[in-house]
Every structure is written in C-alpha cells, then in structure tokens.
C-alpha positions in Angstrom: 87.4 166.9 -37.4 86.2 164.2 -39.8 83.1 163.2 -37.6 82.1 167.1 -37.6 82.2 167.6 -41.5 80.4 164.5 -42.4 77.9 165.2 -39.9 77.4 169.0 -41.6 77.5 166.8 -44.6 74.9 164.2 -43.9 72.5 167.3 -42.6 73.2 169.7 -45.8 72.5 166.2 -48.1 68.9 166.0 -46.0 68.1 169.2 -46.5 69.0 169.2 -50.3 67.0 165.6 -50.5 64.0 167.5 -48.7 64.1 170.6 -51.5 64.4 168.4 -54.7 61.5 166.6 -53.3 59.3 169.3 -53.3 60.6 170.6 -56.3 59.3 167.8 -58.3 55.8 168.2 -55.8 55.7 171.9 -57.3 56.1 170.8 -60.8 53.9 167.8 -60.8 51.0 169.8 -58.8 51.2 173.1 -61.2 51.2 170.5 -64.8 48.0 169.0 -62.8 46.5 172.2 -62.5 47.4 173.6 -65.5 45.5 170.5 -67.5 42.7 170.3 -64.9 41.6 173.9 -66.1 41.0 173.4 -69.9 39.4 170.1 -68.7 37.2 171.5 -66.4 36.3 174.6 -68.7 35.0 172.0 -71.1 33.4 169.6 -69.0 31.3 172.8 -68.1 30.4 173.9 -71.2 31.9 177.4 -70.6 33.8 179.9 -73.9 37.4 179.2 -74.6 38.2 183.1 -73.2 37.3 181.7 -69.5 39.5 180.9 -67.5 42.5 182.2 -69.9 44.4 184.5 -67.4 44.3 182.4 -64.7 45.6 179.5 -67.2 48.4 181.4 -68.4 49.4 182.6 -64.4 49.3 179.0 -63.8 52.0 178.5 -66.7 53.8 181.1 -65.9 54.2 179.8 -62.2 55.3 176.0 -63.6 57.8 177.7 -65.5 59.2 179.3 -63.1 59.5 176.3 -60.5 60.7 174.1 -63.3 63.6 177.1 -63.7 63.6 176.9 -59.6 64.1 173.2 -59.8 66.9 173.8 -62.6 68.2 175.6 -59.9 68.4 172.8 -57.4 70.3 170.5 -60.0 73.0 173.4 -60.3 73.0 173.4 -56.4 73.7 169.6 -56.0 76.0 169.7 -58.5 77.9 172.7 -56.7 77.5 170.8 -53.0 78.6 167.8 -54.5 81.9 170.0 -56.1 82.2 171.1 -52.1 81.8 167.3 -51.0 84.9 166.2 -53.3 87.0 169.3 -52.6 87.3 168.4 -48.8 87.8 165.3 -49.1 84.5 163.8 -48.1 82.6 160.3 -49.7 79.9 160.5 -51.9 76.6 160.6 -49.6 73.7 158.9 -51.7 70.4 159.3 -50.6 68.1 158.8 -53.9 68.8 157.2 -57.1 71.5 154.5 -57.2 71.9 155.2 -61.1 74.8 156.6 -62.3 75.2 160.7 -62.4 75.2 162.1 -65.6 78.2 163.7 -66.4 78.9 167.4 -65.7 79.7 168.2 -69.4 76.9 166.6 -70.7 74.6 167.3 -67.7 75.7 171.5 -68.6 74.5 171.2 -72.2 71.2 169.4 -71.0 70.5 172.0 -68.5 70.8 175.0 -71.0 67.7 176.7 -70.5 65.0 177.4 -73.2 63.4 180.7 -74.1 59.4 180.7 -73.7 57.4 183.3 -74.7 53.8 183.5 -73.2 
C-alpha cells in the first residue's frame, strides 16, 4: 500500500515540477515580449499610439499567468498538505532551500489589484 501511494506521489510531484516550469517559461516569455514591443516601436521610428493595444493584450495576458502561476504555489502548497496528511515523506525535486512558511507565505501571496 505504501509502494502504491508513493509511486502516485512521485508521478503527481513530476507533473507539478513540469507545470511550475512552464509557469515561470510563460512569465519570463510574456515580460520579454512585453519590453521587446516599446523597444522595437522605437528602434523603428514609429508614434507612441502603435502598437498600444497589442501592448496592453500582452500585459494583460502576463498578468494573468503570473495570477495562473499564483495558482500553482496554492496548489503545491495544497498537495504538499495531502503529502503530510497520509503519512507520506517530503518528495523534493527543485530547490533544496528552505519553504517559506505557510503564514508568512499566505500574506506574500495576497494578490494585488491592477487596473489597465
């Protein structure tokens, strides 16, 4: 019974490595785009107004992946709540740094209001 839940384990903690991966891929390609456009818009000698709506789709869509990616972090946390509740070791695949705490990890994680 052991052998089966860790193995369920080990693949969920994959899977949830995988997605936090490409979270911070989403983020770190959409803040590249987003300052690629003013940059390029300049380097071509082109008005201020160009490009606008596309720039601000572009923020838009980093906000909402960084929200997405917020997301994640709530996830692990809850997996790792289901880890300790049946018993199971901690699995570490990334960091070996300490976690930060839930408390203070809850009042970090308090999203902000942006207006666009």
């Amino acid at each position: 019974m052991i052998e089966a839940k860790m193995d369920a384990a080990l693949s969920v903690a994959q899977m949830l490595q995988r997605m936090e991966a490409a979270m911070d891929a989403a983020v770190t390609a959409g803040a590249e785009l987003a300052a690629a456009l003013p940059r390029a818009r300049v380097s071509a000698s082109l008005p201020a107004q160009t490009g606008q709506h596309a720039l601000s789709h572009v923020g838009q869509a980093v906000a909402a992946v960084i929200a997405a990616r917020g997301h994640t972090v709530s996830a692990h946390r809850a997996l790792d709540a289901v880890r300790e509740g049946i018993g199971l070791p901690v699995i570490s695949f990334g960091d070996e740094d300490p976690k930060i705490p839930p408390k203070q990890a809850a009042l970090e994680q308090q999203p902000e209001r942006m207006t666009v």
